[in-house]
C-alpha positions in Angstrom: -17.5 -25.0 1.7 -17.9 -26.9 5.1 -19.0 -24.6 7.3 -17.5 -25.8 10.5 -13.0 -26.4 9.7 -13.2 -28.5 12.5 -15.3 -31.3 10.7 -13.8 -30.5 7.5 -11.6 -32.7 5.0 -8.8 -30.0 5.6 -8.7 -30.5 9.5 -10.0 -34.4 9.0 -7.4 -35.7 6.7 -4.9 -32.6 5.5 -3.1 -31.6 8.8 -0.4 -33.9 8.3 2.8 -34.6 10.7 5.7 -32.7 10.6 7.8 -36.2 10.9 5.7 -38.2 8.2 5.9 -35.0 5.8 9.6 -35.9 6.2 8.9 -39.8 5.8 7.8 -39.2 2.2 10.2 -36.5 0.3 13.3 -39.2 1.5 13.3 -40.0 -2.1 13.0 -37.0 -3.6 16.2 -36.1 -1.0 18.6 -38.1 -2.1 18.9 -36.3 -4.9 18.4 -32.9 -3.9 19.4 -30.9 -0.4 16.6 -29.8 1.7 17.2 -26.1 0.9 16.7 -27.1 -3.4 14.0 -29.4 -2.2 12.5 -26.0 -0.9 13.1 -23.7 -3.9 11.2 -26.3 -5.7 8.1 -25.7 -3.8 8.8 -21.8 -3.9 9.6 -22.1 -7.7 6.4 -23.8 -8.7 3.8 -22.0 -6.0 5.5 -18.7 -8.3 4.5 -20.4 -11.4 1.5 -20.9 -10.8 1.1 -17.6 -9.8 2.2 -16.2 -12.9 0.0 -18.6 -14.5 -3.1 -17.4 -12.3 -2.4 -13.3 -12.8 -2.0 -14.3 -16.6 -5.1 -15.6 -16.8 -6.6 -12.9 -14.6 -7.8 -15.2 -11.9 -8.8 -14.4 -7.9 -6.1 -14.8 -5.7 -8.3 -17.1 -3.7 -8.2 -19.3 -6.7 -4.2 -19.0 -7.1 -3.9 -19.8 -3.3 -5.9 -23.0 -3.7 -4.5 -24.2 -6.4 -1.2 -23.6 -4.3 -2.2 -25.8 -1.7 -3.3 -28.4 -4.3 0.0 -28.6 -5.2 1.5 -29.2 -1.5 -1.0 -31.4 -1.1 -0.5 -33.9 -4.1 3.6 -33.7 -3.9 2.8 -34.9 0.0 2.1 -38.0 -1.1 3.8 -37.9 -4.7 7.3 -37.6 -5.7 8.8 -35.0 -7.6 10.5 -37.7 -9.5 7.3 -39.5 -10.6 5.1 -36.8 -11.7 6.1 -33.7 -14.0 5.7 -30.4 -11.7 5.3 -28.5 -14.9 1.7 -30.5 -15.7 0.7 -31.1 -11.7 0.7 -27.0 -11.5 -1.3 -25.9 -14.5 -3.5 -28.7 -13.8 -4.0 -27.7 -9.8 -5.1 -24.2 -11.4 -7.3 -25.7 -13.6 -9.0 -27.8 -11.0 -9.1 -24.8 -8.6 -10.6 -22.6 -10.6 -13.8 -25.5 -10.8 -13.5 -25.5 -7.1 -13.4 -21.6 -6.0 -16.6 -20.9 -8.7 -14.4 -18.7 -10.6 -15.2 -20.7 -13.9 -14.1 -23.6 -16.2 -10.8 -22.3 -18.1 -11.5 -22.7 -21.7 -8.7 -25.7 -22.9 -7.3 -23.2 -26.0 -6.8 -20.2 -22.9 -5.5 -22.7 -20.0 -2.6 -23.7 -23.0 -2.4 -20.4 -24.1 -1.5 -18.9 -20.7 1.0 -21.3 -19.9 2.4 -21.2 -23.1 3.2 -17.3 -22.7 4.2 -17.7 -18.7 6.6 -19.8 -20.0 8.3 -17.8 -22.8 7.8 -14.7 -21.2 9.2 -15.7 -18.2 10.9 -19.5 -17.8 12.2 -20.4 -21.1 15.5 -19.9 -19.6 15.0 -22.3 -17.0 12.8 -25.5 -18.7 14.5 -24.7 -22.3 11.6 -25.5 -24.3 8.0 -24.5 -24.6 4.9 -26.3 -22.6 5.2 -29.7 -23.6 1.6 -30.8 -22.9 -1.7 -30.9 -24.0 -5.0 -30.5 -22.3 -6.2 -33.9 -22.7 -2.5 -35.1 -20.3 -4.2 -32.2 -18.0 -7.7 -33.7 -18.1 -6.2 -36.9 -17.3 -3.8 -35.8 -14.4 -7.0 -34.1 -13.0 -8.4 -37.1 -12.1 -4.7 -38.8 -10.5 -5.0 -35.5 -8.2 -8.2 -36.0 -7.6 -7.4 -39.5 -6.0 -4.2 -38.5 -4.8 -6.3 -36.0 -2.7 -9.2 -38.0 -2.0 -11.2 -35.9 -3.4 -10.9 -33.4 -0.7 -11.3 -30.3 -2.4 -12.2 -28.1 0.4 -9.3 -25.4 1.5 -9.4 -23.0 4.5 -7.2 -20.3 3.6 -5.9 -17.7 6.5 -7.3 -15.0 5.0 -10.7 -15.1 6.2 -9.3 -15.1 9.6 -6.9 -12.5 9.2 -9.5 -9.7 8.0 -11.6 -11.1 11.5 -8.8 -10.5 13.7 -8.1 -7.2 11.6 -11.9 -6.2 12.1 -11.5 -7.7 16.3 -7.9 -5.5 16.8 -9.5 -2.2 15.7 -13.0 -3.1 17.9 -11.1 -3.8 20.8 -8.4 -1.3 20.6 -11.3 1.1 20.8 -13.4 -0.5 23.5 -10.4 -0.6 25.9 -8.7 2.6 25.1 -11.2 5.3 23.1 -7.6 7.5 22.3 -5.2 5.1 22.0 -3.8 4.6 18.3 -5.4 2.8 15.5 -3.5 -0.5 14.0 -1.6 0.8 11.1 -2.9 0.4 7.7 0.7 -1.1 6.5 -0.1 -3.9 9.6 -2.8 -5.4 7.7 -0.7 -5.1 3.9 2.0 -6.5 5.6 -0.1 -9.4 7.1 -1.7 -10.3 3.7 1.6 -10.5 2.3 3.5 -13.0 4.6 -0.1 -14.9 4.7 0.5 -15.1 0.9 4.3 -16.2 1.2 3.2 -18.3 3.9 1.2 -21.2 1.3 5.3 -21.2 -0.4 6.4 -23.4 2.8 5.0 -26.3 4.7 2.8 -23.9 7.3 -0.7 -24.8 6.0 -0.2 -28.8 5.6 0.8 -28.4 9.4 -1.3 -25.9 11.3 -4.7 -24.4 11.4 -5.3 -21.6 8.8 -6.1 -19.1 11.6 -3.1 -19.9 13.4 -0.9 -18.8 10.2 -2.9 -15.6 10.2 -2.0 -15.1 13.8 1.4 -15.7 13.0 1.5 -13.5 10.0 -0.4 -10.6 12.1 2.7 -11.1 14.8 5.0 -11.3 12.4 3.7 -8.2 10.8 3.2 -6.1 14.3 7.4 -6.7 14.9 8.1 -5.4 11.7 5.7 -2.2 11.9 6.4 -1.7 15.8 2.9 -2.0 16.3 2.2 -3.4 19.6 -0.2 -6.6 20.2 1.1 -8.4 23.5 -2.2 -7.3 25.4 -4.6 -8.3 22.6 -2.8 -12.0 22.3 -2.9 -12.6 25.9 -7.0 -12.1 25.5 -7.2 -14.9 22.6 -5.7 -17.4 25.2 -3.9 -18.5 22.1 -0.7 -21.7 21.9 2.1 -19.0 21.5 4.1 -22.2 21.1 2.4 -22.8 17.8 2.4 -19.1 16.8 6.1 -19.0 17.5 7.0 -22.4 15.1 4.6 -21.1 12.4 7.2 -17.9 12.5 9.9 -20.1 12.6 9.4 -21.9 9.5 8.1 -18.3 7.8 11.9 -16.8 8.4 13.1 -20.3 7.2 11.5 -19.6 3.7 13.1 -16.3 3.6 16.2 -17.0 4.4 16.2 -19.3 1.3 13.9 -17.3 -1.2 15.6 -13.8 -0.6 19.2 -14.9 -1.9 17.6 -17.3 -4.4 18.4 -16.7 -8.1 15.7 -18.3 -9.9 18.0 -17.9 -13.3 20.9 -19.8 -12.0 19.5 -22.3 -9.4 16.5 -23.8 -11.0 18.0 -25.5 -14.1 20.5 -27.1 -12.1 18.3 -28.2 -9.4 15.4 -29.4 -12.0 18.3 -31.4 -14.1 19.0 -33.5 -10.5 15.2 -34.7 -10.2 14.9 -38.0 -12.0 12.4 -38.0 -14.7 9.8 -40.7 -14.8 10.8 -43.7 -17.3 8.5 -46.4 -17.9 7.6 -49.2 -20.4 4.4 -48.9 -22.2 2.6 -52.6 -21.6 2.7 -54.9 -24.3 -0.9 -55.9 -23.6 -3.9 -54.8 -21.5 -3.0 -57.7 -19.0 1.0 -57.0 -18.6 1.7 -55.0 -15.2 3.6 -52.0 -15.2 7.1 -53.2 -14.0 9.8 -51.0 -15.4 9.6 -47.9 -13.3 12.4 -46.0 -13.0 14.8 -48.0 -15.8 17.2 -46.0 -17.7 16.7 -47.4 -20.6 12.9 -46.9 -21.3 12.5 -43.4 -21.6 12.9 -42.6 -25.3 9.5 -42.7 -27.0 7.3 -42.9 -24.1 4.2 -40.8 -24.0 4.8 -38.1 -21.0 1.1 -38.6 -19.9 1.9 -42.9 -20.1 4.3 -42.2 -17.5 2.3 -40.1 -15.3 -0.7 -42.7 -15.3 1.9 -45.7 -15.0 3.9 -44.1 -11.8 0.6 -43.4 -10.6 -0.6 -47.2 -10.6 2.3 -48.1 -9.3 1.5 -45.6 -6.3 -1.8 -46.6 -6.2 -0.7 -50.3 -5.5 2.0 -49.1 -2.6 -0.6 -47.5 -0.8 -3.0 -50.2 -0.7 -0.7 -52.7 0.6 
């Protein structure tokens, strides 16, 4: 990992605009409301954590392979590229990434296999439809999409530093005055986890999310930390849209029934339909016709979309 986040591919290239974040789900929104566009994001980062605990994986790798899948659906369209193959295959690209070790092909099929009748039969109504050669070959479409910027600060480093500074400093100023709670940190560590569900970390810094989540956690527990911000000179500003947007994820996760919404929602996104070439020298041109989509290989429509893609941004 880059040593310096300032100099980084994640500060560089993947702090995006709030406005041109907007600019590129329009698509995706005219078929779906923001709030489903939303659950979408919170559906699939859960997936992919089921997938992760099932195949007894760091959280550090689940939490990368979460931010993999922001990233690529920044610049991708629900509509063009199967969710259910992007997050298995953000999981097994993490897991290269974080050190954690190359999933074997029969276990990475095998976990998402059980997930998926264990847990969201009801909602795809039918069994994992691919095969690890589509997820070797959707590796490398992420891989561009990305730019090959693998490297992902996550808030957590900087949470357990401003954990370690709050208890330091709490004792250098006041020798008797009250420890941070223990349930101020589990609390923290918690939202920082919810946090990666919603746009936060394609926006702000990672330790800005932690600071969030560590004021966000000292309201709930009472805990007071109004002395110890002022210190850090920190954008309050910042802190307090970062907060915003975490009680805007609640306020549509908590009453979110995964059972009733999620087929619905899943059945408005378009799938991709497109013509197989009748030679190596024909372009792709039928993205997206109604007619074409019986008989086409799932992966031939993931590798199409994503030369069409390819050629939009290069114009």
């Amino acid at each position: 990992m880059a040593g310096n986040f300032w100099k980084s591919s994640h500060y560089e290239q993947w702090l995006l605009d709030s406005d041109d974040l907007l600019r590129e789900r329009q698509t995706d929104l005219q078929y779906v409301t923001d709030d489903e566009y939303q659950k979408l994001h919170i559906f699939f980062a859960n997936f992919i954590q089921a997938l992760g605990e099932h195949s007894k994986m760091r959280q550090q790798v689940i939490a990368t392979s979460t931010v993999y899948f922001k990233r690529f659906y920044a610049r991708n369209l629900f509509k063009n590229v199967d969710p259910l193959l992007v997050s298995p295959t953000c999981l097994f690209l993490a897991s290269k990434v974080e050190e954690f070790g190359v999933i074997s092909n029969t276990r990475l099929i095998g976990s998402c296999n059980a997930v998926i009748k264990s847990k969201y039969l009801h909602i795809f109504g039918h069994e994992f439809p691919y095969r690890i050669n589509h997820i070797l070959e959707c590796e490398f479409y992420l891989l561009e999409v990305m730019d090959c910027c693998l490297i992902v600060y996550l808030p957590y480093r900087s949470l357990l530093h401003y954990i370690s500074d709050l208890n330091q400093t709490s004792q250098d100023l006041q020798p008797n005055s009250p420890k941070p709670p223990a349930e101020l940190m589990q609390i923290a560590w918690r939202i920082v986890n919810d946090s990666l569900k919603c746009d936060a970390i394609l926006l702000y810094p990672p330790f800005l999310i932690a600071l969030a989540a560590l004021n966000f956690s000292a309201t709930i527990t009472g805990f007071d930390l109004k002395s110890w911000f002022v210190e850090l000179s920190v954008d309050m500003d910042k802190i307090a849209a970062i907060t915003k947007q975490l009680l805007a994820l609640y306020d549509i996760w908590k009453p979110m029934d995964e059972r009733k919404e999620l087929p619905a929602i899943l059945q408005k996104i378009p799938k991709p339909c497109v013509a197989p070439p009748r030679d190596q020298h024909q372009d792709v041109r039928s993205v997206g016709h109604p007619d074409l989509h019986q008989g086409i290989n799932p992966m031939q429509q993931v590798v199409a979309m994503g030369m069409v893609q390819r050629r939009a941004w290069k114009v």
